[in-house]
Each structure stands twice: as C-alpha cells, then as structure tokens.
C-alpha positions in Angstrom: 91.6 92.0 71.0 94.0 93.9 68.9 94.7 96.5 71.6 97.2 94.5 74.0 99.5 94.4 71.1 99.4 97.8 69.7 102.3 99.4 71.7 102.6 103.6 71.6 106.0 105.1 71.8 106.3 107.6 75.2 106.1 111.3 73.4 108.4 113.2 75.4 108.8 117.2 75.5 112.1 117.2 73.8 111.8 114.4 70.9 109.8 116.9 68.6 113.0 119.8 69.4 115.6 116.9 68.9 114.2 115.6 65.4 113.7 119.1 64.1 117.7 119.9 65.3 118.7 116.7 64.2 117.3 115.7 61.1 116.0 119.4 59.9 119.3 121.3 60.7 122.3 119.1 61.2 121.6 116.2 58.5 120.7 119.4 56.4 123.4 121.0 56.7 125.8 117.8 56.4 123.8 117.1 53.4 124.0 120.1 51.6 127.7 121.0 52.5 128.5 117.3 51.1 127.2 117.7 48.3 126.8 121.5 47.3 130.0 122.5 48.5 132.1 120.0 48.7 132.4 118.6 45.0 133.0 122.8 43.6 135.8 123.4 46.4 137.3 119.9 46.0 137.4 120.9 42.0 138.4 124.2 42.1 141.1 123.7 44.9 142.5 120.8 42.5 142.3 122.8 39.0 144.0 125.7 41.3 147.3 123.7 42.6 147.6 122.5 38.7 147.5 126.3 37.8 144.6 126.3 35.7 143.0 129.2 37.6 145.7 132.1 36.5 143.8 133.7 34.1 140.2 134.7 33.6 139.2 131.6 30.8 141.1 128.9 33.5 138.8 130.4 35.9 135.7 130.1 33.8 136.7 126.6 32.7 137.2 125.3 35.8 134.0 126.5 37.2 132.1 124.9 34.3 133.8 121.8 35.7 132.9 122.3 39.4 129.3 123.3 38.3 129.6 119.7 36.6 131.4 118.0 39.0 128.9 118.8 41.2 125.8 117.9 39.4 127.9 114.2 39.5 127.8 113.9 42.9 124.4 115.0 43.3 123.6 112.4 40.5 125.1 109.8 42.0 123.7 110.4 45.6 120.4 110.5 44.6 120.1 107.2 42.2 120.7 105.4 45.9 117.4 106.3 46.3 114.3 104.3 44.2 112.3 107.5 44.1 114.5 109.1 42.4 115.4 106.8 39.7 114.1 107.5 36.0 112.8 110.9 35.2 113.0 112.2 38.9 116.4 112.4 38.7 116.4 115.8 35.9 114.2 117.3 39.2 117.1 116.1 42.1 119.7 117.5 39.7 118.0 121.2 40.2 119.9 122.0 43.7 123.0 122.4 41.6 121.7 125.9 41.1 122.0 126.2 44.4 125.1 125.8 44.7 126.0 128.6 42.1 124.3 131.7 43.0 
C-alpha cells in the first residue's frame, strides 16, 4: 500500500564525486578560509596600516588580538547552529588552534 508513494531519488555515477567535491572540498575550504583566515588577516592587516606592528611587542599584541578576533567569529558562527549552543560551544571554539600553528 505504502509502496506507490515512497519515491527513490535516481543514484547517478557522478552525484557521490560531486557531493564529496562540493560539500567535502569547496564548502570546506570556503568555511575554513572564512573563518580561520579571514578574521587574523583582516586584524593584522588593520593593526598594520595603524602601525602597531613596528616593533616586536606591537606584533605580539596584535596577534593576541587576531588569535581573539578569531575565536569571535568562530563563536559567533557556530551559536547559528542549536547543536552547538551551551557547553558545545568551548569544543567549536578548538579550530582556533588551527589557525595558529
């Protein structure tokens, strides 16, 4: 009875190759570049043209500030999701490591 209605989507060759380009490279990359690398070089270009990176404690100061800049942006992107809400967040906030090594 149940059978007429169940529709199965057409597997084709090339959808298992697009989803793994698509969403395992290219959204990852986006992703990451958004908000790895985007938030430190957006910082550091900023404290740079206000001349803050002369010397060696400008340099470390502002780094502290990208490192933290970026864990914001990270923050912020992830409390769009419900998963990640409450305590789960401390765990999203770990790829800011990533971004400084």
């Amino acid at each position: 009875m149940f059978q007429g209605s169940i529709r199965r989507k057409k597997s084709n060759e090339y959808s298992l190759a697009f989803d793994l380009l698509w969403s395992g490279f290219m959204y990852g990359m986006t992703d990451g570049i958004l908000l790895s690398v985007l938030p430190v070089l957006a910082t550091w270009q900023a404290f740079t043209l206000l001349g803050w990176t002369a010397n060696w404690p400008g340099k470390i100061l502002v780094g502290v500030i990208a490192v933290l800049a970026n864990a914001l942006v990270t923050s912020a992107y992830h409390l769009g999701y419900p998963e990640f809400r409450g305590e789960k967040i401390i765990t999203a906030r770990g790829q800011i490591y990533l971004s400084t090594n």
